[in-house]
Structure formats: structure tokens, C-alpha cells
C-alpha positions in Angstrom: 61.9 -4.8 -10.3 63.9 -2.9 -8.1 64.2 -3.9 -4.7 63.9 0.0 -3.2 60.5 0.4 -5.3 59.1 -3.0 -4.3 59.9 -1.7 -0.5 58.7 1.6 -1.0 55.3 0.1 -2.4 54.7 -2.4 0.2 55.2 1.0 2.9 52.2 3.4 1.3 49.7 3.7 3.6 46.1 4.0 2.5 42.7 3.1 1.7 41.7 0.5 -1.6 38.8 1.6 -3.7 36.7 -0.9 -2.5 36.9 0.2 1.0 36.1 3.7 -0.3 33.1 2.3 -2.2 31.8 0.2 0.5 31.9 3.2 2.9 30.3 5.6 0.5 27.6 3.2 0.4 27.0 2.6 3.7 27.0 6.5 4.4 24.1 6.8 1.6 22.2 3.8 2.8 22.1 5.4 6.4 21.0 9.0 5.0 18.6 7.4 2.6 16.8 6.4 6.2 17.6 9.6 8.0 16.2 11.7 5.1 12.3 11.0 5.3 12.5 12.3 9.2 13.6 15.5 8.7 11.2 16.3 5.7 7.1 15.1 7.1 5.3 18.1 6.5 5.1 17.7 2.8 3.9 14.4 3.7 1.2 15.0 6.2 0.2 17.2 3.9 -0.1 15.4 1.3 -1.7 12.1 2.9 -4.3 14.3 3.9 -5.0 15.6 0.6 -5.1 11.7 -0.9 -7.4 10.9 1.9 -9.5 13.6 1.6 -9.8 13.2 -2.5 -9.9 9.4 -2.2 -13.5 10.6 0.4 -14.9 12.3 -2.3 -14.7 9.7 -4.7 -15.5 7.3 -2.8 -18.9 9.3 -1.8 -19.7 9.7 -5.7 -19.6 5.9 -6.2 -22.0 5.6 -3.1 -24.5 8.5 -4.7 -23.8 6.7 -8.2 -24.7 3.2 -6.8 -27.6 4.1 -4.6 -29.6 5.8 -7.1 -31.8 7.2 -4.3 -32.9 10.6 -4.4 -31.6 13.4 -2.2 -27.5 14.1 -2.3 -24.9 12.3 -0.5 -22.4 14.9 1.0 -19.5 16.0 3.0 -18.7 19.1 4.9 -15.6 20.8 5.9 -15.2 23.3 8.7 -12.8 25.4 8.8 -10.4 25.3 11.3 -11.3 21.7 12.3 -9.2 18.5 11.6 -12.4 15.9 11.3 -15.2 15.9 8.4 -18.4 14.2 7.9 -20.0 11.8 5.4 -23.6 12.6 5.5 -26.0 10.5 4.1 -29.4 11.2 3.6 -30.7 8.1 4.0 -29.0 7.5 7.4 -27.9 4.6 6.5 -24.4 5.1 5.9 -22.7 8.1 8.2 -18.8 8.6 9.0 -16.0 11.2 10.5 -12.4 10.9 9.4 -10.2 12.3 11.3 -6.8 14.1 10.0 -4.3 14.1 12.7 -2.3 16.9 13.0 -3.8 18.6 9.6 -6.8 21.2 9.4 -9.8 22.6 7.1 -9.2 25.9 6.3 -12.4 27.1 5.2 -16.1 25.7 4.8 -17.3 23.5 1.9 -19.2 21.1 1.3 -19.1 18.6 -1.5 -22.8 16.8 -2.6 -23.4 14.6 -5.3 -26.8 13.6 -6.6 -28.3 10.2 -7.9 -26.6 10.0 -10.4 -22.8 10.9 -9.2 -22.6 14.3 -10.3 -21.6 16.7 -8.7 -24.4 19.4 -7.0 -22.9 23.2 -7.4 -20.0 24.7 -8.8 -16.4 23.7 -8.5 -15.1 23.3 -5.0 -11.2 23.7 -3.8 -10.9 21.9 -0.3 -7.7 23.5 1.2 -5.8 21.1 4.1 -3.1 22.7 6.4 -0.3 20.2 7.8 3.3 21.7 9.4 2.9 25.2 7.6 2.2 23.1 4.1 -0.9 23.8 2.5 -2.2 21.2 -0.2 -5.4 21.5 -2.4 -8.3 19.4 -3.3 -10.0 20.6 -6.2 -13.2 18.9 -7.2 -14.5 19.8 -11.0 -18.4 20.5 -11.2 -20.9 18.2 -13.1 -18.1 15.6 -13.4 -16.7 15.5 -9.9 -13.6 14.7 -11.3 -11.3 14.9 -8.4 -7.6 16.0 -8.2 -4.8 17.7 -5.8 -3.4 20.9 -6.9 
């Protein structure tokens, strides 16, 4: 090999691949932990929505299992960021509270003796950081699901 070309590549200055690849990495791992900071109102949302759904069923088990009549319920207010359990039986009676995330709008969800549900279908609407998610509750079934 030529001795000016063996000099001239032992003088280039720069970075190997690996060193590229290691600090790629490192960059993504570190914004990979940033990331979830900057985005929590989907996930206020969200939670409070699989909380509130994971209430409701919840409750239907309860009406299911108890076999008592009279309907086992909870309410919504509007505006508010706690609900209810109401049993009518008085056995069994419980507010959840939300955090930062509110009600908007009134409803109540029953179910009867037999875990279905009492009225028509009911959309429970929960507010977090200017994201809105919805709870929709089917009627007769009480199959619930978020929107």
C-alpha cells in the first residue's frame, strides 16, 4: 500500500458507526421517557373512562349476584368529578373520585335483579385537560364500552 494513503487514512477525523448507533439509541431511549410527559390528557382521559366503565360492570355483577329486588345504581352529576354506587339495600355504598376529570351531564345507570340494564342506552361523557372520552352503556344487555 502506499505509504501517503496509509498516512492520509490514519489522519481522517470522525465518528465509527457504532458510536453513531450507540448515540442514536441513547437519544431514543431518553425521548421514549420524555414523551409520555408531554402528552397526559389523552390519558387522564382515558383512565377515567376505564374506571368509570370498569364501575358499571362491576355494579351489574353485584345486581346479577344479589338477586334482590330493587336496582343497584349509579349517578353522574354534571359538572362534578366524584359519583356514587347506590345500593338499595344499604349494604354496599361507595364514591370514586376522578381527580382532575369531570361529569358533563346527569345519568344514572341501574340494573335490576337480574343484571340488565333499567332504561334506555346511556352515554356517560368524562372531561380531562380539554379531552372528552365516552362511556356508552347498551340497554337490556349493559354491555359496556368507550367510544
Amino acid at each position: 500500500m502506499n505509504p501517503d494513503l496509509k498516512a492520509n487514512l490514519k489522519s481522517e477525523k470522525g465518528f465509527t458507526i457504532i458510536e453513531i448507533i450507540s448515540a442514536m439509541l441513547i437519544i431514543g431511549i431518553m425521548a421514549a421517557m420524555v414523551y409520555p410527559s408531554f402528552n397526559t390528557g389523552a390519558v387522564d382521559a382515558r383512565t377515567a373512562a376505564n374506571t368509570i366503565k370498569t364501575d358499571i360492570r362491576f355494579i351489574q355483577q353485584l345486581a346479577f349476584a344479589r338477586n334482590d329486588p330493587g336496582n343497584i345504581s349509579i349517578t353522574f352529576t354534571n359538572g362534578s368529578s366524584t359519583y356514587t354506587f347506590t345500593d338499595p339495600a344499604g349494604i354496599f355504598s361507595e364514591t370514586r373520585d376522578l381527580g382532575n376529570a369531570t361529569i358533563n351531564g346527569n345519568r344514572t345507570v341501574s340494573f335490576n335483579s337480574v343484571g340488565e340494564k333499567v332504561g334506555g342506552n346511556t352515554t356517560v361523557r368524562v372531561r380531562a385537560n380539554g379531552i372528552q372520552e365516552r362511556v356508552r352503556v347498551q340497554r337490556v344487555t349493559g354491555w359496556t364500552r368507550i367510544l
